[in-house]
N, C-alpha and C positions, 0 to 999 in steps of 0.2 A: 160920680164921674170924676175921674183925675183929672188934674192942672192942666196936661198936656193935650190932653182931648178936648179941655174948653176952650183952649188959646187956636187949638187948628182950625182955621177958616171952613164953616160948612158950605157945602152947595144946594142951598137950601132950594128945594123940589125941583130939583134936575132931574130930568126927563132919562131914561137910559136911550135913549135914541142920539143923545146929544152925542156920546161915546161909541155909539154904533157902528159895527165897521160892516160896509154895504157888501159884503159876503154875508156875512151874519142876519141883514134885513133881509136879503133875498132868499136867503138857506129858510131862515123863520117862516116867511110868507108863504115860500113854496111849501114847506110843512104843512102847511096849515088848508094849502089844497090839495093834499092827497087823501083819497077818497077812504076815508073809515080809520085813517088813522090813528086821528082824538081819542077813537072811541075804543081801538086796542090799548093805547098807552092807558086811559083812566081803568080797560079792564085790569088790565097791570094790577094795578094798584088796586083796585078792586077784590083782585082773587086773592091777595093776603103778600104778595113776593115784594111789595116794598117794607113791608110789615116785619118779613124775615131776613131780608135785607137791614133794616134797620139793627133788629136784635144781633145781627152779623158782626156788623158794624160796630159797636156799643157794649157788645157784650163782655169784653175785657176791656174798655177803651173810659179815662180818667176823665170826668167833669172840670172843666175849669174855671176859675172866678176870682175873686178878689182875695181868696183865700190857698188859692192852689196855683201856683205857679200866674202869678197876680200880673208879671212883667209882661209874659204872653199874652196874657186877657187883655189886660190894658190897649195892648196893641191891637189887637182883634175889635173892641170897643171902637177904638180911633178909627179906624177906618171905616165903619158903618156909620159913625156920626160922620165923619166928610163927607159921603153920599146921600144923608139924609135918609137912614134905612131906618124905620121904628117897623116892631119891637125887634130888639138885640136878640139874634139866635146864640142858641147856645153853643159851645164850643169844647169838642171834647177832644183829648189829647191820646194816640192810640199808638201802640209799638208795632213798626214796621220800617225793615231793613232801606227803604225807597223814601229818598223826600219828597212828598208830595201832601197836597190837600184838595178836600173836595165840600160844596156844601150841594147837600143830599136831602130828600125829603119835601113830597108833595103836600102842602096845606102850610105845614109846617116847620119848614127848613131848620138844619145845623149845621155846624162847622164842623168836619174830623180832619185833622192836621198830625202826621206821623211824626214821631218823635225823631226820625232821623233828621226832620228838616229846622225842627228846633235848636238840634244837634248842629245842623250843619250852619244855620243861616244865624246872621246878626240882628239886630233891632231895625236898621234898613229890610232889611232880608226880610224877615217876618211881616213887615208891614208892606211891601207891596205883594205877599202873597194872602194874606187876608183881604186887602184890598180887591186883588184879583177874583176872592169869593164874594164881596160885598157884591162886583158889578155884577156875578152870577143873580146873586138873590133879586138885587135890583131891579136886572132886566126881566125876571120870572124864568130864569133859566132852569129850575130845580124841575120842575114837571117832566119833561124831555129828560134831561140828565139822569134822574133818579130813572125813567122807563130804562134808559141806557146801557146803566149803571146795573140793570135787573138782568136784563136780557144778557151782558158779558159774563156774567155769576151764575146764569140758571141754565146753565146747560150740559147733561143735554136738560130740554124741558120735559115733563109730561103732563098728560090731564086734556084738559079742554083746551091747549093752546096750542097742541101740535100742527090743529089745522089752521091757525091763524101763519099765516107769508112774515115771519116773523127773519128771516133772512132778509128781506126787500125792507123790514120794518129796522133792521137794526143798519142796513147800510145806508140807509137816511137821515138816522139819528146822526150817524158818525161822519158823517159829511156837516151836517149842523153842525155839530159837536165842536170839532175844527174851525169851522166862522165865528163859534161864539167863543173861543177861544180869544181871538182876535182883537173882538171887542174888550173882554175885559181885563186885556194887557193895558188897556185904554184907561180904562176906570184903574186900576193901578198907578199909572202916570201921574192921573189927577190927583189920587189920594196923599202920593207922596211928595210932589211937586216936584218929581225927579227923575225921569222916563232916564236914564242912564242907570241909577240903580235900580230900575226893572228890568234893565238890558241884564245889567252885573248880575242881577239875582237867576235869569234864564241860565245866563253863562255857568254859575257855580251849581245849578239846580242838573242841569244838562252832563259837567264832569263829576261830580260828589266831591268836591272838596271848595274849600276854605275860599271865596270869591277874592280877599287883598290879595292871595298869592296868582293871582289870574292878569293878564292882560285882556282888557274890556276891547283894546284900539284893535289887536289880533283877532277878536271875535269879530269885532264888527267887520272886518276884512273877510274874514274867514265866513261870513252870511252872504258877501258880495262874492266870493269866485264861488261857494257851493252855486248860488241858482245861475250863473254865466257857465259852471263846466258841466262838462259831461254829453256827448253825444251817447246814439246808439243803446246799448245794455246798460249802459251808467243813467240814461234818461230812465230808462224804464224802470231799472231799480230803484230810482227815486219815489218815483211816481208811485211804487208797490208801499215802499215804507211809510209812505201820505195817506195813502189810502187803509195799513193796516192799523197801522200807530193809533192812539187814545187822543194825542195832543198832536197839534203842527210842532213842524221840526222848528226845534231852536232856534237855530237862526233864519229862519225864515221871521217867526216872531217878532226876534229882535227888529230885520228890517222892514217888516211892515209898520211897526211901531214908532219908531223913527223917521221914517215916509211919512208917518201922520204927521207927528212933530211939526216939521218941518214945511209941512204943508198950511202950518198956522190954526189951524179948531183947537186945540191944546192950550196955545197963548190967550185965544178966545173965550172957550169958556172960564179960565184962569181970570179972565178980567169980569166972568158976570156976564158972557155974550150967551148964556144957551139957555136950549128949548128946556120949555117946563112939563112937569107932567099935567095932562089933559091937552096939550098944545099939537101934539099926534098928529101925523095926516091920517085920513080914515084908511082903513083895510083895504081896499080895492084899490085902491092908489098904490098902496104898496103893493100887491101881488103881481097889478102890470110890472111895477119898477123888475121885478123878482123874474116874472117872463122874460124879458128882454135880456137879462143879467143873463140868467142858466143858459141861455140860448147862445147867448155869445159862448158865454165859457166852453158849455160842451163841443162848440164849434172850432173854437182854438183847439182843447186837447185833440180831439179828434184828427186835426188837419196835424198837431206836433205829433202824435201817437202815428199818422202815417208815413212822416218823415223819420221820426226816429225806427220806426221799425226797419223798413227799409236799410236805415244807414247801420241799424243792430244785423240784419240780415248779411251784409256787406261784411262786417266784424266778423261774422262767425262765419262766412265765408273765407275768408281771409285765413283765421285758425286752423280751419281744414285745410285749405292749400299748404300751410306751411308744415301741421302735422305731416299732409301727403310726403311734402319736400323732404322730410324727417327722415320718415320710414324707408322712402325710395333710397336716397343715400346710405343707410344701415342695408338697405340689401343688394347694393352695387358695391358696400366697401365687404358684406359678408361672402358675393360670389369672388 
């Protein structure tokens, strides 16, 4: 273990609930009572597609360690010792045009980090997106993710899974997916003691280039008028790109993440305030919390999705009138 990972303060058996963001506990719970679901995802895994998914994965893609690009290990190490994550997953280094990282694998998790984001990201940079994998592994986010992660890759499917509701099974995953994003912009924060360079790192992750040459103060504006504008076709578009996307949008991120901040659990557990693991409410505690939650939620969008439609209805009403306006004028200046 290097210098710098011994002197980083751990959080010794911190809970991932402590970092939880209550989308993410609800998104979980709710999971977890949908009826036969468990038991498609472990068939997943079961019928060999994480198996080939792995060697996917892996099969061009560089081991790293103390010997191989040691600066990035290094990093990678640190922030699983801030969380208190034993044992260290592995971490392999893979060429692809996108920065991005994911840790993948049910029993027993890794890390694969694309080389562009090596490329792209500094020593900051690199360590709140390892981080961001540690809260994955932490939280036991791998199980879901790798099903996810199967079902975007395996398709189309065939065999015995055709009749499994594997549509209803992946647009559940990806609604999770998205909550527990959330949460581990969290555990990132923590690792680095510096939730502004997790903002910087979305930022430069989101344009592909160089975060010093970025203004962070522009983004974090630019997070506040995206979710303030847009009526009508601009709501809905939104709401399509949320709904198709892998990740929540950028800047949504950033200002959820920032809303924590500020809302002080951050400075808290910073000082030693948080839940330990085994400290848990039981399941059934949480799944009411998760009722209550979706019920609301779906009740908002519902009530915004009748408004905006309407007011999109209006919008393209309007386009036609003026189209009409157009065309009538071209054939009163052509008589």
């Amino acid at each position: 273990m290097s210098g710098d990972v011994a002197e980083r303060p751990r959080l010794e058996g911190i809970s991932p609930r402590a970092y939880e963001h209550p989308a993410d506990r609800a998104a979980t719970a709710a999971l977890a009572s949908v009826p036969y679901l468990d038991q498609i995802v472990r068939k997943l895994i079961e019928l060999g597609y994480e198996r080939a998914l792995r060697t996917a994965l892996l099969g061009d893609a560089v081991r790293l360690g103390q010997d191989q690009l040691p600066r990035v290990w290094a990093l990678h190490h640190e922030a699983f010792h801030v969380l208190d994550v034993e044992p260290l997953p592995a971490l392999y280094l893979t060429q692809f045009p996108f920065a991005n990282a994911a840790a993948v694998g049910a029993g027993k998790p890794f890390v694969v980090i694309n080389s562009e984001a090596v490329t792209l990201l500094g020593d900051d940079g690199l360590r709140a997106v390892f981080a961001h994998e540690a809260g994955h592994i932490l939280a036991d986010h791998v199980l879901y993710r790798t099903a996810l992660l199967v079902l975007l890759s395996a398709t189309p499917l065939r065999g015995p899974l055709v009749a499994l509701p594997l549509a209803a099974v992946r647009l559940a995953l990806g609604e999770w997916f998205r909550a527990a994003e959330l949460s581990c912009d969290r555990a990132a924060a923590l690792v680095t003691r510096d939730p502004l360079a997790v903002c910087r790192t979305l930022m430069a992750l989101a344009a592909g280039t160089a975060a010093p040459e970025l203004d962070l103060d522009a983004f974090l504006r630019q997070a506040q008028d995206f979710d303030e504008g847009g009526k009508g076709l601009d709501w809905l578009s939104r709401r399509g790109l949320e709904l198709r996307g892998g990740h929540p949008l950028a800047v949504r991120r950033v200002k959820e993440l920032m809303a924590w901040v500020r809302g002080g659990d951050y400075d808290r557990i910073l000082a030693g305030e948080y839940l330990r693991r085994g400290e848990e409410p039981p399941p059934r505690q949480e799944a009411g919390a998760a009722a209550d939650h979706y019920a609301e939620r779906f009740k908002d969008i519902a009530r915004d999705a009748g408004e905006q439609l309407e007011a999109a209805g209006k919008q393209v009403g309007e386009w036609l009138r003026a189209g009409s306006d157009r065309l009538r004028g071209k054939d009163e200046d052509g008589d």
